[in-house]
mmCIF file of the N, C-alpha and C atoms, coordinates in Angstrom:
data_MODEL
# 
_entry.id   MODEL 
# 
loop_
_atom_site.group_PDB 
_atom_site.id 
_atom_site.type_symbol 
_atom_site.label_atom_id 
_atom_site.label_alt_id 
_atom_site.label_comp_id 
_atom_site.label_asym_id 
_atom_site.label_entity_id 
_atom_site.label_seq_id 
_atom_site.pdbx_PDB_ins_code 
_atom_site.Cartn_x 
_atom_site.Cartn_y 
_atom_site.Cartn_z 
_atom_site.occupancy 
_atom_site.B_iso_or_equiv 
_atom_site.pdbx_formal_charge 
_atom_site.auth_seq_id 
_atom_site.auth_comp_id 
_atom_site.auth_asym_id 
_atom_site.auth_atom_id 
_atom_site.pdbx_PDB_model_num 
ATOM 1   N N  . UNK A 1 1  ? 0.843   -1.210 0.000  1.00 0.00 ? 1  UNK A N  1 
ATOM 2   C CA . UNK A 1 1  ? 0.000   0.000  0.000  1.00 0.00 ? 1  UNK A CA 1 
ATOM 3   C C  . UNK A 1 1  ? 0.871   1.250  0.000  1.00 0.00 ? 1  UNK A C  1 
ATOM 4   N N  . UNK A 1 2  ? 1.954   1.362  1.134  1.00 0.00 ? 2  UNK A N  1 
ATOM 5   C CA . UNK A 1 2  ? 2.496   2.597  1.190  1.00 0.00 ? 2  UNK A CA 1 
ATOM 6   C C  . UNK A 1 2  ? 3.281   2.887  -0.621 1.00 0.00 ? 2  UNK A C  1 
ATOM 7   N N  . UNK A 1 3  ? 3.758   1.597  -0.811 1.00 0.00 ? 3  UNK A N  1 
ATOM 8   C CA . UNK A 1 3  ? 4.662   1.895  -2.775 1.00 0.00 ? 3  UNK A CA 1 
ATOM 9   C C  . UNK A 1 3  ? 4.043   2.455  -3.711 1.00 0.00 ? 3  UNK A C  1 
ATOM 10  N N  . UNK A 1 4  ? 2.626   2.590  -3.801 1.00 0.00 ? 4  UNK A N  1 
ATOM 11  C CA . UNK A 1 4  ? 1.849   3.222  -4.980 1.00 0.00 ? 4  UNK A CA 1 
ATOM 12  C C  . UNK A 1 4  ? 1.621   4.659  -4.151 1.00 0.00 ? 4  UNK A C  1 
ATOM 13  N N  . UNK A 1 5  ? 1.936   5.408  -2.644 1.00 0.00 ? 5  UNK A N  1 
ATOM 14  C CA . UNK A 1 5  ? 1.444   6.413  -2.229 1.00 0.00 ? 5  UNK A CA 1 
ATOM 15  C C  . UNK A 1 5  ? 1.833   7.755  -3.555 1.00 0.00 ? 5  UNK A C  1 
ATOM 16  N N  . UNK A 1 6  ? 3.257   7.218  -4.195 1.00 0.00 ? 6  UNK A N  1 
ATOM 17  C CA . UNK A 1 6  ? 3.980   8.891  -4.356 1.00 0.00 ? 6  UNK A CA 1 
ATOM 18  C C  . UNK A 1 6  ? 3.046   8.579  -6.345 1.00 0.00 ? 6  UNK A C  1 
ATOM 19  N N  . UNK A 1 7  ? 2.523   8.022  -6.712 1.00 0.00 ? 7  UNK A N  1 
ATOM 20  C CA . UNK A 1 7  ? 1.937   7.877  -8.137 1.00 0.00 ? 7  UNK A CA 1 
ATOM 21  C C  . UNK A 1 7  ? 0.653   8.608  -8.035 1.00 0.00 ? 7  UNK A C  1 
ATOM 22  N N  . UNK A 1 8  ? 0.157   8.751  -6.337 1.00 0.00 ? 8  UNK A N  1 
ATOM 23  C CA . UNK A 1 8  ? -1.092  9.383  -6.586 1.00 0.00 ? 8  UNK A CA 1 
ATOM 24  C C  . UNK A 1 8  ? -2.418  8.478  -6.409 1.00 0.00 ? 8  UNK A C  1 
ATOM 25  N N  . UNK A 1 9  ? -1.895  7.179  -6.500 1.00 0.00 ? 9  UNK A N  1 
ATOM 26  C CA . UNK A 1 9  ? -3.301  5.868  -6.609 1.00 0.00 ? 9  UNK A CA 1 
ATOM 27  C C  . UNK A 1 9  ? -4.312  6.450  -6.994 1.00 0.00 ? 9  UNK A C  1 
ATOM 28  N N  . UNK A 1 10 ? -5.232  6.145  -8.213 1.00 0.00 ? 10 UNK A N  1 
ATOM 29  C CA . UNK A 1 10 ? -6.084  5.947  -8.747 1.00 0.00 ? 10 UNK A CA 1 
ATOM 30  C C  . UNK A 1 10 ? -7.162  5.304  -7.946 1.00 0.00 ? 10 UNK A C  1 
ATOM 31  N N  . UNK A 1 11 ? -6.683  4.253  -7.249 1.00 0.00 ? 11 UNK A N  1 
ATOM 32  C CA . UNK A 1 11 ? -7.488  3.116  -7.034 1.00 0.00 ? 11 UNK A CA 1 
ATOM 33  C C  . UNK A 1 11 ? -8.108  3.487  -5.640 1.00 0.00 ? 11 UNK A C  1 
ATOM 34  N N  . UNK A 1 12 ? -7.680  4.572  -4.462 1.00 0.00 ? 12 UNK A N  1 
ATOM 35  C CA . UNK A 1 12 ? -7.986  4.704  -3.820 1.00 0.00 ? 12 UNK A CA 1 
ATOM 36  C C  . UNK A 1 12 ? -9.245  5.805  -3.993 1.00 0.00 ? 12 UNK A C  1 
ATOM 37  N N  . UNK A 1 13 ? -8.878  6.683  -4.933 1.00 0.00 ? 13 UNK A N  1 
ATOM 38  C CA . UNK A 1 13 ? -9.995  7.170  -5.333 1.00 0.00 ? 13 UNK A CA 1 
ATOM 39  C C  . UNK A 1 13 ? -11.206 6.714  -5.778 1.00 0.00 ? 13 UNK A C  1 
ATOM 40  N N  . UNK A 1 14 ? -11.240 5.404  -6.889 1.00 0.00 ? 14 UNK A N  1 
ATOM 41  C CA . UNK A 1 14 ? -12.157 4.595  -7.376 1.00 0.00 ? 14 UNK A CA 1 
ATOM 42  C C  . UNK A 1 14 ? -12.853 4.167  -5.752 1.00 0.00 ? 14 UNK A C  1 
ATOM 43  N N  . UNK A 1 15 ? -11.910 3.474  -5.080 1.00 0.00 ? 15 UNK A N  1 
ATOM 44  C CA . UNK A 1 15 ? -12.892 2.940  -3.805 1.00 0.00 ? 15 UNK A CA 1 
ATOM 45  C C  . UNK A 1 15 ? -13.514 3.753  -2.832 1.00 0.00 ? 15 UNK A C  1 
ATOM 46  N N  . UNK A 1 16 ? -13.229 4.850  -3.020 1.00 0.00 ? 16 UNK A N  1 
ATOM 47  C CA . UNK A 1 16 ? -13.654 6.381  -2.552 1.00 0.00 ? 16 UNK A CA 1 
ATOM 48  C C  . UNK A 1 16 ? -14.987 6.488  -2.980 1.00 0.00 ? 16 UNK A C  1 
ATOM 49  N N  . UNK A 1 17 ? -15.035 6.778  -4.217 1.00 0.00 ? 17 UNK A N  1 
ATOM 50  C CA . UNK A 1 17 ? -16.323 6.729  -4.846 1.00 0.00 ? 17 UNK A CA 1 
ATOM 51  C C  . UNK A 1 17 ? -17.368 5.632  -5.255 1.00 0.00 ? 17 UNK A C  1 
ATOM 52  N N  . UNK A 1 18 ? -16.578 4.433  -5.038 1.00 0.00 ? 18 UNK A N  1 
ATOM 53  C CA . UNK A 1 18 ? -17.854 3.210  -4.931 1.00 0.00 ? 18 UNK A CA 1 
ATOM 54  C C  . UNK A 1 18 ? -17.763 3.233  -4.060 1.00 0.00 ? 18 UNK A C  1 
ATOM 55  N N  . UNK A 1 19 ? -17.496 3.230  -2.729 1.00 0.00 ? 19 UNK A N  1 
ATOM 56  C CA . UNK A 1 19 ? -17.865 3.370  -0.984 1.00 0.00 ? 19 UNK A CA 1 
ATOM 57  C C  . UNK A 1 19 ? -19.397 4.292  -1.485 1.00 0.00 ? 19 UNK A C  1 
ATOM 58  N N  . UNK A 1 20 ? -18.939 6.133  -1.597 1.00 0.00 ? 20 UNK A N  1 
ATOM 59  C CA . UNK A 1 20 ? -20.237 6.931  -1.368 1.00 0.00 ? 20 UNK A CA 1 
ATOM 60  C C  . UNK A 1 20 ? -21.032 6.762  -2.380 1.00 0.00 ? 20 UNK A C  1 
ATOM 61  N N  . UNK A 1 21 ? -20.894 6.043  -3.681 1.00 0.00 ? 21 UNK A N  1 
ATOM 62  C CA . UNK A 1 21 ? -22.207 5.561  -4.095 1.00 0.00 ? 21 UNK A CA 1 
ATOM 63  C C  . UNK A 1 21 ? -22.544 4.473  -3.915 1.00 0.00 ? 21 UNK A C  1 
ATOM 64  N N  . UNK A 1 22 ? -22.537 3.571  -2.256 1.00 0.00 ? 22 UNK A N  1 
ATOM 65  C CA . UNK A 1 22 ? -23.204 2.312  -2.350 1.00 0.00 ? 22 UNK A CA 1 
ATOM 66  C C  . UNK A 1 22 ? -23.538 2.869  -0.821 1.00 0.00 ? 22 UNK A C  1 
ATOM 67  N N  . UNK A 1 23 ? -22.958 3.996  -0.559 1.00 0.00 ? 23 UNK A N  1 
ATOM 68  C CA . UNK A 1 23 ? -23.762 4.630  0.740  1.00 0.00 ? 23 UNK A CA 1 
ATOM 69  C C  . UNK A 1 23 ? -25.317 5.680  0.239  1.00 0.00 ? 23 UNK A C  1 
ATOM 70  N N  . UNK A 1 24 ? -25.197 6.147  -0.941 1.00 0.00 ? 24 UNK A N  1 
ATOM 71  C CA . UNK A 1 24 ? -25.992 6.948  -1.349 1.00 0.00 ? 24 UNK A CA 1 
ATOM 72  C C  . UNK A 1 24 ? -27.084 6.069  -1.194 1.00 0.00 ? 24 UNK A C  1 
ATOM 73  N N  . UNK A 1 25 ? -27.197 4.966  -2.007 1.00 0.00 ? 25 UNK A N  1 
ATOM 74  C CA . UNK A 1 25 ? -28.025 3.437  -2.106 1.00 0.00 ? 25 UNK A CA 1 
ATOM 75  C C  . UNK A 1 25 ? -28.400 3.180  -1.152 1.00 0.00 ? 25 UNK A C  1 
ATOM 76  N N  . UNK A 1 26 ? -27.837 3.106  -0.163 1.00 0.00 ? 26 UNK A N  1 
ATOM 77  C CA . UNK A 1 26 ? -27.951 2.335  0.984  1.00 0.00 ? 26 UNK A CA 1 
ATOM 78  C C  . UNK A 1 26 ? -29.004 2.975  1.399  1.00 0.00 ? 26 UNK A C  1 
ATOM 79  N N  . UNK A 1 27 ? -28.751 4.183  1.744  1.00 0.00 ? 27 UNK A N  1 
ATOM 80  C CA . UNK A 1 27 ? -29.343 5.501  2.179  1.00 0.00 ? 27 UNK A CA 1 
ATOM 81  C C  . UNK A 1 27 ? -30.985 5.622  1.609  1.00 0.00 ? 27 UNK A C  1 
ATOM 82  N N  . UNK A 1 28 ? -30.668 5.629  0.311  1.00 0.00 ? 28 UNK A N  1 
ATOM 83  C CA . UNK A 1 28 ? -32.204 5.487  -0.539 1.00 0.00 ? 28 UNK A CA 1 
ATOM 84  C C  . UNK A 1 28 ? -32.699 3.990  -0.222 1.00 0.00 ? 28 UNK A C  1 
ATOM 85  N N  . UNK A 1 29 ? -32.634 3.295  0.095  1.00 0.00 ? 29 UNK A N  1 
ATOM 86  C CA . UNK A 1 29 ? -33.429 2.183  0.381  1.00 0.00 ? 29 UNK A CA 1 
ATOM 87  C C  . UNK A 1 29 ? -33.616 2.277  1.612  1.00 0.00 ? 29 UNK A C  1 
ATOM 88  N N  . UNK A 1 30 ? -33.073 2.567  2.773  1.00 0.00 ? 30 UNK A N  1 
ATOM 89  C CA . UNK A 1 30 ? -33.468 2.980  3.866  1.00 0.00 ? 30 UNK A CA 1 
ATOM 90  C C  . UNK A 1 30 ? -34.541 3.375  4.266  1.00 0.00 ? 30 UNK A C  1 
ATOM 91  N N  . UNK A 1 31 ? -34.111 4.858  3.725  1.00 0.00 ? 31 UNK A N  1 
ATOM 92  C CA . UNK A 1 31 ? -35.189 5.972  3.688  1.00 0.00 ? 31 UNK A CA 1 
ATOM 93  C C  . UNK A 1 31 ? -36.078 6.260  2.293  1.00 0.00 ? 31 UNK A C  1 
ATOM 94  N N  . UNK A 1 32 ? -37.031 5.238  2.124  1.00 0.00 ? 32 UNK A N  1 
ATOM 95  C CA . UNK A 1 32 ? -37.268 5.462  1.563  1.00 0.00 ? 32 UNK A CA 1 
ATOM 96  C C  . UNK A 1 32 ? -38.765 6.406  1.405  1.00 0.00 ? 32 UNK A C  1 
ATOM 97  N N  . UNK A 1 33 ? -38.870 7.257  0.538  1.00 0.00 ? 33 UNK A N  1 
ATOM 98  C CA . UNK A 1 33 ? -40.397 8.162  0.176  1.00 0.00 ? 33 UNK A CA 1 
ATOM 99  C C  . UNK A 1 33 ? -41.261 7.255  0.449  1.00 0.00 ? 33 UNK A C  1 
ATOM 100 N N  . UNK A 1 34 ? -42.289 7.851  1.499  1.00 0.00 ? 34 UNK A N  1 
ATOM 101 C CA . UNK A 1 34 ? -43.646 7.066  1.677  1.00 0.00 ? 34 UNK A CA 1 
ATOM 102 C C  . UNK A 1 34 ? -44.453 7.987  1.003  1.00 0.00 ? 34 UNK A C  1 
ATOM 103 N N  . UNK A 1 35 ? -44.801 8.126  0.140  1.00 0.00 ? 35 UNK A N  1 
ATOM 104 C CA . UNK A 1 35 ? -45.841 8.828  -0.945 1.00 0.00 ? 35 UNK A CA 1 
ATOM 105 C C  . UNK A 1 35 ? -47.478 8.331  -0.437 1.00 0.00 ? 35 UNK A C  1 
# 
């Protein structure tokens, strides 16, 4: 983990953003609109 720090990782970003869009999800099924 620390050998890819000085390239910037890509990949930590990617899991960055599938983390908060499977929290967004999460979130909407939760709570979901009672209409």
């Amino acid at each position: 983990m620390v050998g890819g720090v000085n390239v910037g990782t890509p990949e930590i970003m990617i899991i960055m953003l599938a983390l908060f869009v499977v929290f967004l999800v999460v979130r909407n099924i939760i709570y979901q609109p009672k209409e």
